[in-house]
N, C-alpha and C positions, 0 to 999 in steps of 0.2 A: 504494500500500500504506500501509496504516494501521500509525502506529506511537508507540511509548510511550515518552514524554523523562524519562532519568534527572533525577533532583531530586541537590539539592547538600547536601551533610551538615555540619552546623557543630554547635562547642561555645558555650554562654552566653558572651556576653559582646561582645555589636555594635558594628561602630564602623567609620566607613569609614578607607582610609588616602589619603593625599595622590597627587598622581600620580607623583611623584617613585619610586616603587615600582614604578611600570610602566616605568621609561625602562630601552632596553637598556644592557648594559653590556659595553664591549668590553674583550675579550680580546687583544691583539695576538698575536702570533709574534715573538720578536727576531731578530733578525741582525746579527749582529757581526761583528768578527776573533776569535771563536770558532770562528765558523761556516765560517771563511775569506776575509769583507771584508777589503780592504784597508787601509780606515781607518775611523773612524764618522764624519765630518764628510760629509754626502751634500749634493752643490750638484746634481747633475742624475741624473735616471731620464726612461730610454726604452724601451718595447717594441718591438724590430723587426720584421719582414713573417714570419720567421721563428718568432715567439716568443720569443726570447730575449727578457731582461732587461739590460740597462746601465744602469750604474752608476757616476756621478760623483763621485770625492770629493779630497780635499787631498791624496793620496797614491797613486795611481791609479786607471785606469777598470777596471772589476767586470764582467764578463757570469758571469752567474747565471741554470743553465739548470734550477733547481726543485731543484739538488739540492746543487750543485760550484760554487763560482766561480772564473773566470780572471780573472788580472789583465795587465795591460797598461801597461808604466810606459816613460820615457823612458829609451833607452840611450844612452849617449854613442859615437860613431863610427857610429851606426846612424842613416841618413837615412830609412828608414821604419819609425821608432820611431814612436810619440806626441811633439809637440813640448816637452810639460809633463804633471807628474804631474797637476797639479791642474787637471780637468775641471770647468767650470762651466755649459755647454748642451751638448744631443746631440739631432739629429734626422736623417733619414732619404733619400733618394734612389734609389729602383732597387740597384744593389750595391751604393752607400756608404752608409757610417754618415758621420755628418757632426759632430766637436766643437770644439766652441770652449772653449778654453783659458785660466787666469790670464793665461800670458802675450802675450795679445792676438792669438793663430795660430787661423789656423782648418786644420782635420788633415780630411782626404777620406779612410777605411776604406776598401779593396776590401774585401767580406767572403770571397770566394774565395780573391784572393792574401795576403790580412790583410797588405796593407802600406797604412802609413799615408803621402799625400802632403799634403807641408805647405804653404799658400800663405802668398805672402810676408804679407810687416809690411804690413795696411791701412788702421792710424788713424794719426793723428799724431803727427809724434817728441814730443809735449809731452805725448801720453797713458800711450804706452810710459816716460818720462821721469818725470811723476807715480806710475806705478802703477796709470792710470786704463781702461788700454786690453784690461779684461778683461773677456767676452763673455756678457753675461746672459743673451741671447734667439738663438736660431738658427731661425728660420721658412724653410718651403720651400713659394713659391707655385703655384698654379695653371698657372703660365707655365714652372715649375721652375727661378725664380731665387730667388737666397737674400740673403736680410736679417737683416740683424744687428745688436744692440744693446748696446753695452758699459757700462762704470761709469760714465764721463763724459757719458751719454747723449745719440750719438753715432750717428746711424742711416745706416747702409749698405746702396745694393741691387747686387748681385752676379750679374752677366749671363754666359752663360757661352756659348763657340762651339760650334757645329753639331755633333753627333758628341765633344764634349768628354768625354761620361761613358765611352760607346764606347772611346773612341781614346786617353784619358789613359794606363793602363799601357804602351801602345806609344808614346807621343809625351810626355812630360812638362814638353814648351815648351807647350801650350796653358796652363800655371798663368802664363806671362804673360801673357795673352791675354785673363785677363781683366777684362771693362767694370765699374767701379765708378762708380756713382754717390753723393754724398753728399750732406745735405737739413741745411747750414748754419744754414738759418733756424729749424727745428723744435728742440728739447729734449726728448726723450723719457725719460717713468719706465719704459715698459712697451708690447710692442706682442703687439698678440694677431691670429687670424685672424677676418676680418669678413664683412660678405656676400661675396657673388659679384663678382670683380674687387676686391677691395678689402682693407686693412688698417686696423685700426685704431690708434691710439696713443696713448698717457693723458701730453698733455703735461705739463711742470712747472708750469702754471699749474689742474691738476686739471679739464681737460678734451679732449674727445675728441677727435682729428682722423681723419679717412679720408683711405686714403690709396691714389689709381689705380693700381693696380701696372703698367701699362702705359706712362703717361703721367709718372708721378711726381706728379702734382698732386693736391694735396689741400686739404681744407677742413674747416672746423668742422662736426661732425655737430650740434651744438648748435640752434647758428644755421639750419643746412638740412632738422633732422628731420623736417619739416612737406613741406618737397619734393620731400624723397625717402625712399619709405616703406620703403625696403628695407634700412634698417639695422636690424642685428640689438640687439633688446630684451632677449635672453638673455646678449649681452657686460656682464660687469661688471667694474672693477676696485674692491679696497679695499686703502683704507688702516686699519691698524691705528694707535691712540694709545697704546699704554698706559694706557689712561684706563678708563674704563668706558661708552664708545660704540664704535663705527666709523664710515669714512665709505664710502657706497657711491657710485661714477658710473658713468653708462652713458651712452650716444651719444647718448641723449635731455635728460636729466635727471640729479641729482646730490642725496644726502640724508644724512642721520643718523641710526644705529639706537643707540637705547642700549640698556644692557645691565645685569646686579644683577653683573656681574663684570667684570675686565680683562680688555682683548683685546692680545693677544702678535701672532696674525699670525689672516691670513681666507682661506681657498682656497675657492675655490667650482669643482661639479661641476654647469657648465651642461646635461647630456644628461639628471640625474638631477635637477637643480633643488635641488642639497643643499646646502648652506654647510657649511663645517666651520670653527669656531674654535678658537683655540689661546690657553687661558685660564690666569689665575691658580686656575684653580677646575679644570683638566683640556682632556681633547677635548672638547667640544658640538658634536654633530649632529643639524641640524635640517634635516626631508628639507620637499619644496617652498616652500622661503625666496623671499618674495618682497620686492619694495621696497616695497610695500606696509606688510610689517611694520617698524613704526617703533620696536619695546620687544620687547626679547627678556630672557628670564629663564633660568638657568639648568633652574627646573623644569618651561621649555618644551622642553630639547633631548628630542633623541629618542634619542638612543645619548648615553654620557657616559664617558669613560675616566677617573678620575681622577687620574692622575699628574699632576703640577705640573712635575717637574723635567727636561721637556725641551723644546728650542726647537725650533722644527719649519720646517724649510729648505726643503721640497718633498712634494707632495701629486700622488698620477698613480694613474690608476684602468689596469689593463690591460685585456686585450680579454676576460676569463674576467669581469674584474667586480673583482678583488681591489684593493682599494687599497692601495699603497704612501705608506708616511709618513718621510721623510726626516728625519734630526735633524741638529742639529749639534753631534754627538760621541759621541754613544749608536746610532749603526749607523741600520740598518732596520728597520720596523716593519710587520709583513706584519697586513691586518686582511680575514678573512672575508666577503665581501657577505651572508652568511646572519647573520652575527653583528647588521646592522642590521633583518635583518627578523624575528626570535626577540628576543620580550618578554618579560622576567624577574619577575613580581612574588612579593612576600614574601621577597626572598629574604635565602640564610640559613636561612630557615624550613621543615620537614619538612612537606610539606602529604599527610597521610594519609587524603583523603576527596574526594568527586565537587566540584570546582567549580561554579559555574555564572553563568551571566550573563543580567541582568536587561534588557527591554527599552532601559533607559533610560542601558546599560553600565556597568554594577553589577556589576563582579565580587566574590561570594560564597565566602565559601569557608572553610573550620574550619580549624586547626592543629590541634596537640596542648595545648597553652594555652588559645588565645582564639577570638572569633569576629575575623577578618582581612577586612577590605574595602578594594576600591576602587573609586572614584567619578570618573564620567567628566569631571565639571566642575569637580574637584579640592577640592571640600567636604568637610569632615572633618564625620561626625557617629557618634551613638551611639545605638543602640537600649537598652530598656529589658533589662534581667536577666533570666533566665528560672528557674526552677528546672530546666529539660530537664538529660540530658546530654549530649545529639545532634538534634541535628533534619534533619530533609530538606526543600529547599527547593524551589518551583516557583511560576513566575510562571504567575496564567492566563491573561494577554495582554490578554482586552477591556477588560479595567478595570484591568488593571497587578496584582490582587491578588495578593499573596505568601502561597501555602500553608507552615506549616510543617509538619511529619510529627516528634513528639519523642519519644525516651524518657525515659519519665521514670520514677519510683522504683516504680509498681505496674502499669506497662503504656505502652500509649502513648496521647500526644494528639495531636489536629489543630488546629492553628491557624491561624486569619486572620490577616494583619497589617496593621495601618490605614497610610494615607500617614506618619502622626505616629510611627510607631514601636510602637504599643502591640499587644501577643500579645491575639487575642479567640481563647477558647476555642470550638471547633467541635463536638468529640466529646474521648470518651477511653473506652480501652478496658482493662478490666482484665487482668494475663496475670501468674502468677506470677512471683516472685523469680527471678534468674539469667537470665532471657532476654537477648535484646541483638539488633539487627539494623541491617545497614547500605545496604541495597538496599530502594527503591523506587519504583515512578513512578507517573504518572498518565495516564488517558486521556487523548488530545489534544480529542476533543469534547464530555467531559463530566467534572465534579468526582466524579470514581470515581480513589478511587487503593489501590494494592496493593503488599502491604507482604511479603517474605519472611523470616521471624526464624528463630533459633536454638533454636527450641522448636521445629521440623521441624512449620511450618503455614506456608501461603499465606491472607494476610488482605487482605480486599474492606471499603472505606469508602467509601456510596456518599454522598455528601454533601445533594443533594436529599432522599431519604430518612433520611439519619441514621441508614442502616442498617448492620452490620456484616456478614458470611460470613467463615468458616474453612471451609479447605481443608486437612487434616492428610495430611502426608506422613512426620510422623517415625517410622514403623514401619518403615522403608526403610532408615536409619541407625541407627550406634550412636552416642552420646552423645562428644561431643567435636569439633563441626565450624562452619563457617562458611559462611553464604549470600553469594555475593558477587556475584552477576549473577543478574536478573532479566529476561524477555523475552516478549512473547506477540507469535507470527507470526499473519499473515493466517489460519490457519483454526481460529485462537482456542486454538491448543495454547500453553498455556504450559513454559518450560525455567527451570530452577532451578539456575545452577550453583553448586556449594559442592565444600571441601574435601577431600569423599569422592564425590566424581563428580558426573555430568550428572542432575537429576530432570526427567523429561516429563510433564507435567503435561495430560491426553488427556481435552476435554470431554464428557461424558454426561448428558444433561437440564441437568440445574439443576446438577450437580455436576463434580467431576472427580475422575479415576482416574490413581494416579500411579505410576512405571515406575521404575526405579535404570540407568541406565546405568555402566557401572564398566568398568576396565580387561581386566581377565579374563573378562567377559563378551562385551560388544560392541563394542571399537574404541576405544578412548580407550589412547591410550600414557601419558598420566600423569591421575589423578582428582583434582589440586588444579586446579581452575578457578579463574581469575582474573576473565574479562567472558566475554560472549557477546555475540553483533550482528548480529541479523537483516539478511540483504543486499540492498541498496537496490535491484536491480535482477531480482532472482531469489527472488520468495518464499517457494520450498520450500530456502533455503539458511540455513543458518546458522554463523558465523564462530565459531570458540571459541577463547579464548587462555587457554594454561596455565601452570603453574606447573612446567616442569621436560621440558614435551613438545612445547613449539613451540606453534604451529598447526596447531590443524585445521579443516576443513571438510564439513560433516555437511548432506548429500541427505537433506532428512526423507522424503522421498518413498521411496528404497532404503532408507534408514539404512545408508548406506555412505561412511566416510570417504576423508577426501583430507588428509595431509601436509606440511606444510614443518618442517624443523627443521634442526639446526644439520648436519645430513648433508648436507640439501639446499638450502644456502646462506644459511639466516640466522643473526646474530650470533649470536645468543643464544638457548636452548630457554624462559627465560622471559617471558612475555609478559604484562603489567600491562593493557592495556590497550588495548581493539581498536575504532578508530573508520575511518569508510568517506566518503571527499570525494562530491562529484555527477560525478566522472567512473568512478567505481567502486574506485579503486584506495584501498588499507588502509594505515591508518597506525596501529601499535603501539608502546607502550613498554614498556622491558625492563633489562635493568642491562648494555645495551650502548647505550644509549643509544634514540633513533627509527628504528623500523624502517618503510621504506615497503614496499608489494607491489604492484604490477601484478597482478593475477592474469591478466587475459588475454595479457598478455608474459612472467608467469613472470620480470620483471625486479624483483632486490632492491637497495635504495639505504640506506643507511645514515647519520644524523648523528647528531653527538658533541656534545660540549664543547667544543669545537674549533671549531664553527658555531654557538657560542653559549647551549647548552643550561644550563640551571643546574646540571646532572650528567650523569653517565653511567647514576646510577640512581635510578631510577623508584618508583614504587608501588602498591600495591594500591587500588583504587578509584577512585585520582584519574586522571582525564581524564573529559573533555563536550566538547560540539560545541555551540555557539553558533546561534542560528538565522540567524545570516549565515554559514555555514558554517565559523567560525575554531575550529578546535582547541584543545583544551587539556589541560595533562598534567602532573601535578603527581610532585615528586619530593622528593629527601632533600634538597635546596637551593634549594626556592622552583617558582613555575608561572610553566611555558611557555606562549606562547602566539603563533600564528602563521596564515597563511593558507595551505594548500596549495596554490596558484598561484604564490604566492612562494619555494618550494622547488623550482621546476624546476630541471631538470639545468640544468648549463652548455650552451648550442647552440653553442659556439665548441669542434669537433672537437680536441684538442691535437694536434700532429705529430708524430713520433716522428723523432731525429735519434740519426746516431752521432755523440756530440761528443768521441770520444778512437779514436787507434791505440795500443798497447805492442807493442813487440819487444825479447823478455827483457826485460818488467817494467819497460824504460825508453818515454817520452812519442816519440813520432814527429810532430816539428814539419814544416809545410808549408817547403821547401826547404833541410832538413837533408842531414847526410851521407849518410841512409841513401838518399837521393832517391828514395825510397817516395812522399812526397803533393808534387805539385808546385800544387796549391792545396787549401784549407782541406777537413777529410775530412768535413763535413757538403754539400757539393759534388761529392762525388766518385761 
């Protein structure tokens, strides 16, 4: 099906903008001891097989089930307490939760019985004696033995007996039992998990060893990468300077990325290939960071948070995608994974008119001011003045040429626009005082473009001929309304919709004969149209989003509508703006924010501001579809822009748990008096 691409409407005044305008910008969530943290100092976060969240910090451990946190601190007389408030690593096991503590213990969670068992003192009395013997790293390998690395970098592997996870609640002598080994020779800053059989560790001489979890024996990945190809190139560790570089190594090689800012601390997200730095300048996130890049600039990141004033102790993506940002002393920082992929540009800025984007990723687009650009290779330039007050814009692809569509003081003209900038005049066509219009496109196979004004005509520019046609429909309305969507389906009918209903515009010879559809007539629940959108899949269909009545969906074939509105599950009955992806399903904007629709699921999805959007409301005219199929949607605080593939749901099902009993209003703990729960009630 043949179809016709809105143009982008701007006011005088060209000029591109830098990219710095396009980087998103994150919004976190806090979490505090508002919220019921324990304390803000976070050393460690883990998600367990469960869902749940844990949460490390100087003053107790945190589980945080999305809503409620519990805390979990050391009591005295109580031998399956926690051994210390302050949690510094947490990792995982079958029923245990596993931490290691300031003071040098490592604590084994049942999560059923929720008692903690402590294993004895296993670095030495000169680490406990410094202060040094507190637990940075808690790894759980392959083998399901556990290693561990403390402040005096001190590496321990922890073998455990047959049956020991089993058997421990009923036998609590296997915590003697068991095998420690220690690796004297080695100095370790940092040990991560490495290929298959193996770990790695970033010695104090800034390079990497493997290390055989089997055997104990290890070697310089350095020296051997050539012999054995099966070390992982996606492990990196960095160190941050204070400086205005970093240093990055990996099992291979080792280098230096400078930067136009101070680096604080580096977490890197190997699955996602993202870096995240922690600047004097804010968060920077740059998504597929390779070592390759040798010079990063801040108005290379891709996401940019700009707060300065926290120090960031810990970085953990969970299994939904969300990441968590640990500080040290300002709580938690909950960040969106939608928030990195919704691009904000202008923002700030009211953008009340159709964007649009040039082959050569030029985003176009008018404020209420100026003409607003951005440019893909980060050039700043300027076009010349126009006297227009509005133009509509369209590239014609073969040649890159830029149509513009103007109003200007006695009608309208057509403009070319040269590579250099300069407005060639094409046509112009005279139309009395007062008119005004903001809809119109162009054929996709031929410089024919049509224009729908305020003076109730459809006007044809066919450009080869330099000919004009009117099409008068304003006999149908009374005086006082707005054209604001324009559309011709496959059997050359064209639809008008404006302020006071739907026009059908029904071809005959050379001409057309035109119809009023209205509320009290035929079907329309409310007559302020907003867009109209021919259905990508269904010719005789047509999508209509309004101002006050939802959506509808109009069978040109019956002329019989079809409904969704806020009755029938969407946010909001206004609707801005109605665009359609290559799988079928509608994406809307409204002043609840983006509405998606399945139609063939009849499933509705909703995002906010909260995922990143520059508002929750939206506007008239602005949004376009990119010929890469990327969305776009302009609002009372700048334009979105995004790819509908990167908006799937979450595929990680969430589980639904009961995490509390009450009787009379008081908490029912696992082996209290009332001996109601004799292990933990999400178990029961």
């Amino acid at each position: 099906m043949n179809k016709l691409l809105p143009f982008c409407i701007l006011f005088f005044g060209l000029q591109f903008i830098s990219n710095g305008w396009s980087q998103t910008q994150i919004e976190p969530e806090f979490l505090t001891i508002d919220e019921g943290l324990s304390q803000g100092f976070i050393s460690a976060i883990h998600q367990d097989q469960e869902g749940f969240l844990w949460i490390g910090t100087k003053n107790g451990l945190n589980r945080y089930d999305g809503e409620l946190f519990e805390v979990f601190t050391h009591r005295l007389n109580d031998d399956y307490s926690i051994s210390d408030d302050h949690v510094t690593a947490i990792n995982e096991l079958g029923e245990y939760l596993i931490f290691g503590t300031n003071d040098g213990r490592v604590n084994l969670f049942h999560k059923r019985l929720r008692r903690f068992y402590r294993l004895p003192n296993l670095f030495s009395p000169d680490d406990y004696l410094l202060g040094q013997a507190f637990i940075k790293v808690l790894l759980v390998d392959e083998q399901q033995q556990l290693w561990l690395l403390n402040y005096s970098k001190t590496l321990l592997r922890l073998q455990f007996p047959e049956n020991f996870w089993k058997d421990l609640p009923k036998n609590e002598q296997l915590l003697n039992e068991i095998i420690i080994t220690d690796f004297p020779s080695i100095q370790l800053r940092e040990v991560q998990e490495g290929s298959e059989g193996m770990l790695y560790g970033l010695h104090d001489n800034e390079q990497y060893l493997a290390i055989d979890i089997k055997s104990g024996q290890w070697q310089w990945t350095k020296e051997n990468a050539d012999a054995d190809p099966t070390y992982r190139e996606d492990a990196f560790s960095f160190l941050a300077t204070l400086r205005q570089y970093f240093k990055w190594i990996s099992p291979s090689d080792s280098g230096i990325t400078q930067t136009d800012f101070t680096v604080v601390s580096c977490h890197y997200l190997s699955d996602q290939k993202q870096l995240w730095l922690f600047t004097d300048q804010g968060i920077l996130v740059y998504n597929n960071w390779s070592k390759t890049k040798r010079q990063l600039t801040k108005a290379d990141a891709d996401a940019i948070y700009p707060q300065t004033n926290y120090s960031v102790t810990e970085l953990y993506k969970d299994s939904s995608g969300i990441i968590w940002i640990g500080t040290g002393g300002y709580g938690l920082l909950k960040v969106n994974p939608r928030q990195l992929k919704i691009r904000t540009y202008f923002k700030g800025n009211t953008i009340y008119a159709p964007p649009f984007m040039s082959p050569a990723g030029e985003i176009m687009i008018a404020s209420l001011k100026d003409y607003m650009f951005y440019h893909a290779n980060e050039q700043e330039r300027t076009f010349s003045k126009q006297p227009a007050l509005m133009g509509t814009w369209w590239s014609e692809g073969q040649n890159d040429t830029l149509w513009s569509v103007n109003k200007c003081k006695h009608g309208i003209e057509i403009h070319k626009i040269a590579p250099e900038g300069q407005f060639i005049l094409e046509s112009k066509l005279a139309i009395p005082e007062g008119y005004y219009f903001h809809t119109a496109i162009k054929e996709p196979e031929a410089d024919i473009f049509w224009i729908a004004h305020h003076r109730g005509a459809l006007v044809q520019y066919n450009a080869p001929t330099k000919a004009w046609k009117h099409f008068e429909f304003g006999h149908l309305l009374a005086d006082g309304y707005d054209c604001r969507a324009l559309v011709k389906t496959t059997n050359k009918h064209w639809w008008i919709g404006t302020s006071k209903g739907l026009i059908h515009g029904i071809p005959i010879a050379d001409t057309l004969k035109f119809e009023l559809i209205r509320v009290a007539e035929q079907g329309l629940l409310n007559d302020d149209i907003s867009s109209l959108l021919a259905d990508r899949k269904n010719e005789h269909l047509l999508w209509i989003g309004t101002k006050g009545g939802g959506l509808h969906l109009l069978d040109t074939r019956t002329s019989k509508f079809t409904y969704w509105t806020e009755a029938t599950g969407l946010p909001n009955n206004i609707i801005y703006g109605v665009q359609q992806d290559q799988q079928g399903t509608l994406w809307m904007s409204s002043n609840k924010g983006i509405i998606n629709l399945d139609p063939a699921s009849n499933t509705i999805r909703n995002f906010t501001k909260a995922d990143g959007l520059q508002s929750n409301e939206f506007n008239t005219w602005a949004y376009a579809q990119t010929a890469t199929g990327e969305l776009l949607f302009g609002g009372v605080s700048g334009l979105n822009a995004f790819h509908p593939k990167d908006m799937q749901s979450n595929p990680v099902s969430p589980k639904v748990w009961i995490t509390g009993i009450r009787l009379n209003n008081q908490p029912i703990a696992v082996g209290d008096s009332t001996a109601i729960l004799q292990e933990a009630v999400e178990y029961t």
